[in-house]
N, C-alpha and C positions, 0 to 999 in steps of 0.2 A: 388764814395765817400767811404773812408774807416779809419779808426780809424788812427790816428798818433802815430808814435811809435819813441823813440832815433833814430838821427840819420838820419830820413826820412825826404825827401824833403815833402814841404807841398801843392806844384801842380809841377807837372810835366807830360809830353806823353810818354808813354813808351807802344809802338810798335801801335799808330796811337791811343791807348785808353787814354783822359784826364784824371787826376787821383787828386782828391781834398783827403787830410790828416786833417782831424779834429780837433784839439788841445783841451784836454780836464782838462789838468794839466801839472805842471811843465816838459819839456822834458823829466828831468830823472826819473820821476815818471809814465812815460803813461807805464807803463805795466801790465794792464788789460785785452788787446788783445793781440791776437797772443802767442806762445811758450805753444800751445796746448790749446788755444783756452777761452772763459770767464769762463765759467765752470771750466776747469780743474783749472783754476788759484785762481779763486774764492774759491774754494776746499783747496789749496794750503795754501791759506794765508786770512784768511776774512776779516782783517782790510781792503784789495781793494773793501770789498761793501762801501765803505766809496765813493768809484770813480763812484760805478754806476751813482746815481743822477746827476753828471757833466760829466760822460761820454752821458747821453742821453740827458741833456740838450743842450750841445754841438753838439750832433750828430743832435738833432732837429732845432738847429739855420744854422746846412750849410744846412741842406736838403730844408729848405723853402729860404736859400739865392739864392739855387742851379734853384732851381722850378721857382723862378720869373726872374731870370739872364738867362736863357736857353730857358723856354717859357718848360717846359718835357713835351712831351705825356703820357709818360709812365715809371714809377720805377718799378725797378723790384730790388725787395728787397728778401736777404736772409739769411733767420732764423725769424721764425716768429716772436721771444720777443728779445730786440726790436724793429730792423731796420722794420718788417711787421707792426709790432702794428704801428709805426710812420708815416710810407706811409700812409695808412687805416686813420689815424687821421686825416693829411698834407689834403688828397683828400676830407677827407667829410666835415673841417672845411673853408679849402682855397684855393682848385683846384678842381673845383668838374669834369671839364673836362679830368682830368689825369687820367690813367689807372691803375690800380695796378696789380703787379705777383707777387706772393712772393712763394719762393723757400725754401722746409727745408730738412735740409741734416741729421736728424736722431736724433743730442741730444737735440735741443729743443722740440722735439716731443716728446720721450721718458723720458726725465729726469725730464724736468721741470712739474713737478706732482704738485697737490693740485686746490682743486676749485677756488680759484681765478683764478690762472693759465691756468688752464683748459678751464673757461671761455673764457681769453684774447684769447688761440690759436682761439677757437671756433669763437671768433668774426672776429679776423684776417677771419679766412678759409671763411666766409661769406660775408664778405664786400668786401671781394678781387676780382677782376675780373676774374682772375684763380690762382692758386695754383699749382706747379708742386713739386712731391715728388720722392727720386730718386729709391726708391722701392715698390712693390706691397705691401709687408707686412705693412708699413709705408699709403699707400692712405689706407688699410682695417683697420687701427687704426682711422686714419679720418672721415670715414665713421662711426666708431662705438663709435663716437664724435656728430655723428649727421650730419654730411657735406656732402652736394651734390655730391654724385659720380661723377655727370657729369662736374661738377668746377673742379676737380684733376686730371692731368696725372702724368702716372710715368713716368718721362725723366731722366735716370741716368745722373750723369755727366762723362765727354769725357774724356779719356785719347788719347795721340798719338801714334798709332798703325802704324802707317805710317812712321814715322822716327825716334822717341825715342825707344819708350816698342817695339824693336822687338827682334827676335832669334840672337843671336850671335853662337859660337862656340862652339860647345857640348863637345869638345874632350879639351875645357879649364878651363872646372868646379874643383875649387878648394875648395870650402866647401862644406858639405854634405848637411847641413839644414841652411836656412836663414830664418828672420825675419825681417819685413820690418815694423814701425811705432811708433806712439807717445810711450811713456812707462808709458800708465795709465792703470786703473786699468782693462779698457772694453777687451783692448787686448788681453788678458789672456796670457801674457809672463811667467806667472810662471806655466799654466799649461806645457807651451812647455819644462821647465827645469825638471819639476820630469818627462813629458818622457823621456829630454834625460838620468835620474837618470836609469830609468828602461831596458834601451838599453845599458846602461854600460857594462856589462859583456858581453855581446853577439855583440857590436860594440863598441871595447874600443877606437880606433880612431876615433870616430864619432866628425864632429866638427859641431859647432853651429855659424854662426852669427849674431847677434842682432844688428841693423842698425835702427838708430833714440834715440832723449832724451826723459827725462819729468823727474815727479816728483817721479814714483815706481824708478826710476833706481837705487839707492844705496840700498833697499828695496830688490830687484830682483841679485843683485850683490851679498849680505848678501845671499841669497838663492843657489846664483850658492854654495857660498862656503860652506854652510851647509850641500848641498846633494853631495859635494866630486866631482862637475863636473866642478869648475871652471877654469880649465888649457884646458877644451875642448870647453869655450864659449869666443870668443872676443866680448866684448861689443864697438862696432864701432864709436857708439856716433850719432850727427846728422852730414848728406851731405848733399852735395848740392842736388838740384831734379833732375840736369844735371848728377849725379853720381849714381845714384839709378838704371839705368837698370843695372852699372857695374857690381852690387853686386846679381843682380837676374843671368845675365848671366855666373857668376861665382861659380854658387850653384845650386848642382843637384834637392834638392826638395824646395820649398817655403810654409812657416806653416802659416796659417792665423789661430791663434787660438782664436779667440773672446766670448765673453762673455759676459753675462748681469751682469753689474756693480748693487752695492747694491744699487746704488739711480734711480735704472730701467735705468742709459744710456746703450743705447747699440748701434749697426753700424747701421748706417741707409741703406749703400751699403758698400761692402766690394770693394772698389775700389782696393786697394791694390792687391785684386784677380786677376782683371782686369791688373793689370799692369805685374802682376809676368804671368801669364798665355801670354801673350803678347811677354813676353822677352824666351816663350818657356820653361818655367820652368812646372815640375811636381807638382802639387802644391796640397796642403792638407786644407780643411777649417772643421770649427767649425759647427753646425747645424744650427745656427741662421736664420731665415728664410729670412733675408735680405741677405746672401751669397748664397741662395738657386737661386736665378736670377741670377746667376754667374758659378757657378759651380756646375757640374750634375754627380751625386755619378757613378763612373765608367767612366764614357764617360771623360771627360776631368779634373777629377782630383778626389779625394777622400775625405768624408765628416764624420768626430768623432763626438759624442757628447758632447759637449761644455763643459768647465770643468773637463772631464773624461781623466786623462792622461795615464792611461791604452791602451783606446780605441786608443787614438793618437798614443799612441807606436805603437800599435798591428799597424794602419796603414803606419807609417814610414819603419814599420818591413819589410813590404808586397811591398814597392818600392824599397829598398832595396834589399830585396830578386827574386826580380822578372822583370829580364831587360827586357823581353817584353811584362812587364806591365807599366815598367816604360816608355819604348820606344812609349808604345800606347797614353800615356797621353800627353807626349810632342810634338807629330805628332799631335793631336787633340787641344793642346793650346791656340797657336796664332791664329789660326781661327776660334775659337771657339766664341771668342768675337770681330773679326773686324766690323760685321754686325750692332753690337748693340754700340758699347762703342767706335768707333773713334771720332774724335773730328771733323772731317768735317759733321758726319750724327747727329753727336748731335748736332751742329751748326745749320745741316736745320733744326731739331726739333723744335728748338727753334726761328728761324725764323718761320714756323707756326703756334708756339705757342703766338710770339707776334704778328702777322699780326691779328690774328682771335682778340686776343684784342683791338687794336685798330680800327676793323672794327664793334665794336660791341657798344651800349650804354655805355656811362663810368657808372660806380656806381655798385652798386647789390643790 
């Protein structure tokens, strides 16, 4: 079950999974979700809290049309406010046999601050029959929320290390530095431009490209041309996901520069790591301690302090400068994370994670 947007079919199978679309206003107005998510859009434009109330009233009419038409064991819901909050209710008011998992991938954990708030997550994390979060720094906020350690794993989510995000051709790298994601504020895309400000003189062809939309991008555009760097940045816009290893296997080092946004969002996993590290790329992350499960200072890629665009340079300098350092990182990449982050072992993850739910009392 997932939010209806222009354009989408309202059920359909798409690759053996049934797929129900919600309708929570006029077609050309559902854009609440999606194009970087509720949050970012909500930021964007606040007259869409105008949609929440009929975005959840809607979302809560298929979820119990869903529940008595299908007979569910188990939802497994994700983001705790408020597809979790709605399961958790659904079950204690009119399924009390149903299971609940609810899964939070970083910005509702981090963003949505204040004690009411606070409260809801706390109640979801408890009622829930387990909760999986996709980094260790994210279950140690939970815990310091009050929640049962032993209710939370951290299961990343999977990318395909198998046939997408793999090594292509070293000797066909055509840009220097890429950047791969939404263009808000968490990413820290402006820290990645005053480095490449500061590498100007010392790498005048240095190129950059920025691959993905959102809402900083004209913002970030304004900036390339500020700091006198913009004939060395293509801003690529968004691809498809089918096109995204193109652009890692094409670029010698990959910058994940992220950052804690002013209203506390921040990555919950740096998946993007996970991908660019994958497709054999050198890759550089921010300190954030949810990139810390990903990439390991020296061994398979190099880690700045977040905002610091100095630091970033000083380490772009040091790949640049240093083919076999660069050569080490890229040899250590892709298998760096096949263990942990393919889509088949996080598959059975989560096949053991729901089998233990359903073998277990429903409720908590």
């Amino acid at each position: 079950m997932a939010p209806h947007y222009p354009g989408a079919s309202r059920h359909e199978v798409i690759e053996g999974i049934t797929v129900y679309r919600f309708r929570y206003f006029f077609p050309f107005a559902e854009h609440l979700a999606y194009d970087g998510g509720i949050l970012t859009n909500l930021k964007r434009n606040r007259f869409k809290l105008l949609l929440v109330p009929l975005f959840v009233a809607a979302q809560s009419g298929m979820l119990l049309h869903l529940c008595r038409k299908y007979r569910i064991s188990l939802i497994h819901a994700h983001w705790f406010i408020p597809q979790g909050l709605l399961a958790v209710l659904a079950r204690n008011l009119f399924f009390r046999s149903i299971r609940v998992l609810v899964t939070s991938h970083g910005a509702d954990l981090f963003a949505l601050r204040g004690g009411i708030l606070q409260g809801m997550k706390r109640f979801v994390a408890r009622q829930s029959d387990h909760v999986t979060v996709v980094s260790k720094t994210m279950k140690q906020h939970l815990q310091e929320m009050g929640c049962d350690p032993q209710s939370i794993s951290v299961q990343p989510m999977g990318v395909d290390l198998k046939l997408r995000f793999v090594p292509g051709n070293k000797t066909a790298r055509q840009t220097d530095l890429v950047f791969v994601g939404r263009l808000v504020e968490k990413k820290g895309a402006a820290t990645l431009l005053e480095a490449l400000r500061l590498l100007q003189v010392e790498f005048p062809a240095l190129k950059l490209a920025i691959v993905g939309d959102g809402p900083e991008k004209p913002a970030l555009q304004a900036l390339a041309e500020k700091l006198a760097v913009a004939r060395q940045v293509e801003f690529a816009g968004a691809v498809e996901n089918l096109r995204v290893p193109d652009w890692y296997r094409s670029a010698r080092i990959a910058v994940i520069p992220s950052v804690v946004a002013a209203d506390g969002d921040q990555e919950g996993l740096g998946l993007v790591a996970v991908e660019a590290l994958g497709c054999g790329c050198a890759t550089i992350v921010s300190d954030l301690p949810a990139l810390a499960d990903v990439v390991r200072d020296g061994e398979n890629g190099l880690v700045f302090h977040a905002g610091d665009a100095r630091d970033l340079a000083t380490k772009i300098r040091r790949i640049l400068s240093n083919n076999s350092l660069y050569e080490q990182l890229v040899r250590n990449s892709s298998r760096s994370v096949a263990a942990q982050f393919d889509w088949q072992q996080v598959g059975r993850s989560y096949v053991e994670i729901i089998e233990r739910c359903l073998e277990a009392p429903p409720g908590r």
